[in-house]
C-alpha positions in Angstrom: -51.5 -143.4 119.9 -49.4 -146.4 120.2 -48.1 -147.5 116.9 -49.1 -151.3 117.5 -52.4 -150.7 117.7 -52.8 -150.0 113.8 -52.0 -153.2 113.3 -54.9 -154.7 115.4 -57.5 -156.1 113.1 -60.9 -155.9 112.5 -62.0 -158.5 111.1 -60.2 -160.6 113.9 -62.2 -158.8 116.8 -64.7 -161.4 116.8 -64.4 -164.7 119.1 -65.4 -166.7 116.1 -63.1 -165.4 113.7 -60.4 -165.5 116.2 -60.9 -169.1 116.9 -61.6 -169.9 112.9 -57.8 -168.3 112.2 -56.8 -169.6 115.3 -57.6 -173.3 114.5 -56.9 -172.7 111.0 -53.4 -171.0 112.0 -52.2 -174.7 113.1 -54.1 -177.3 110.9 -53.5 -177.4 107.2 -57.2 -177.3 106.9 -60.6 -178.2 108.7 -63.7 -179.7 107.5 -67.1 -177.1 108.3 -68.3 -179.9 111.0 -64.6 -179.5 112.5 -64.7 -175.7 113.0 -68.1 -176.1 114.3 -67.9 -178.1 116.9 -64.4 -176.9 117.6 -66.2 -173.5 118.0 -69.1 -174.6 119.6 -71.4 -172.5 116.9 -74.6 -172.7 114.6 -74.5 -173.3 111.1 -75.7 -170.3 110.5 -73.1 -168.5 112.6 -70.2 -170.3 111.4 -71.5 -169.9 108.0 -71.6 -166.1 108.3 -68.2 -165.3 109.8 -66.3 -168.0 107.3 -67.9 -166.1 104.3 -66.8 -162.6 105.6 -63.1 -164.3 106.1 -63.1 -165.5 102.3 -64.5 -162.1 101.1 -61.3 -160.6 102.8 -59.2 -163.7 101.0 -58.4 -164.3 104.5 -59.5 -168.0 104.5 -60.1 -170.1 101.4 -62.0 -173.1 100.7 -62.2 -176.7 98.7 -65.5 -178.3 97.9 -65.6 -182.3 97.5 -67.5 -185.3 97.9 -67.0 -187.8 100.7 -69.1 -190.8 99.5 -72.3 -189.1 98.7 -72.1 -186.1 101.0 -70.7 -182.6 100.3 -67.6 -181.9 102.2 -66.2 -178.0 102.5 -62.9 -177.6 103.6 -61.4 -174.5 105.1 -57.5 -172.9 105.2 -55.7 -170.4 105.7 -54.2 -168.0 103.3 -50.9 -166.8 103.2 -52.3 -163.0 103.4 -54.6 -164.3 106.5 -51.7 -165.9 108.1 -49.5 -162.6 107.7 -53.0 -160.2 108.6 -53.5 -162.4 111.8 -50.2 -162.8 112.6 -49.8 -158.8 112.5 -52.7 -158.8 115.0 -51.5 -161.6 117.4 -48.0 -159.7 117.6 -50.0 -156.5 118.3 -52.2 -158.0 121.0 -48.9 -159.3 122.6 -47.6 -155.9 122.6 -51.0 -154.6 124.3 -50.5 -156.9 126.9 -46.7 -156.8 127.4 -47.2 -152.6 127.4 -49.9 -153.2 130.3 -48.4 -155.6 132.3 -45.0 -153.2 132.6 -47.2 -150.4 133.7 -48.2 -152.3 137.3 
């Protein structure tokens, strides 16, 4: 088995959790309304993959007030940035591996 492929990620196998550590990956943080219409997701469905991210310590989050409303903001971790940039690099490889064997 190909070395790089340990390093692919499970938690990261999911288009929704890509695209949360993908956005996260290059904004300081994002607002839940943010991810979800950057995602194009439910509540619910957001909702679920964010909480498995933060039980992993992959993501974390800030709750505050903007006027009257509730406002939950999302970023990255420095052990999520390091776990998804593991994967990312091991993807790469994947595809760099297949495309030399055409």
């Amino acid at each position: 088995m190909k070395q790089y492929l340990n390093h692919l990620n499970k938690a990261f196998e999911n288009r929704v959790r890509l695209g949360i550590m993908s956005a996260l990956t290059v904004n300081d943080y994002l607002d839940f309304n943010a991810l979800k219409e950057l995602l194009n997701v439910t509540d619910g469905n957001l909702a679920s993959h964010l909480k498995a991210l933060e039980k992993e310590e992959y993501i974390g989050m800030e709750k505050s007030f903007v006027g009257r409303k509730p406002n939950t903001k999302y970023h990255i971790t420095k052990a999520g940035r390091s776990a998804f940039e593991e994967h990312i690099g091991a993807l790469e490889q994947l595809i760099k591996e297949q495309h030399q064997s055409k």
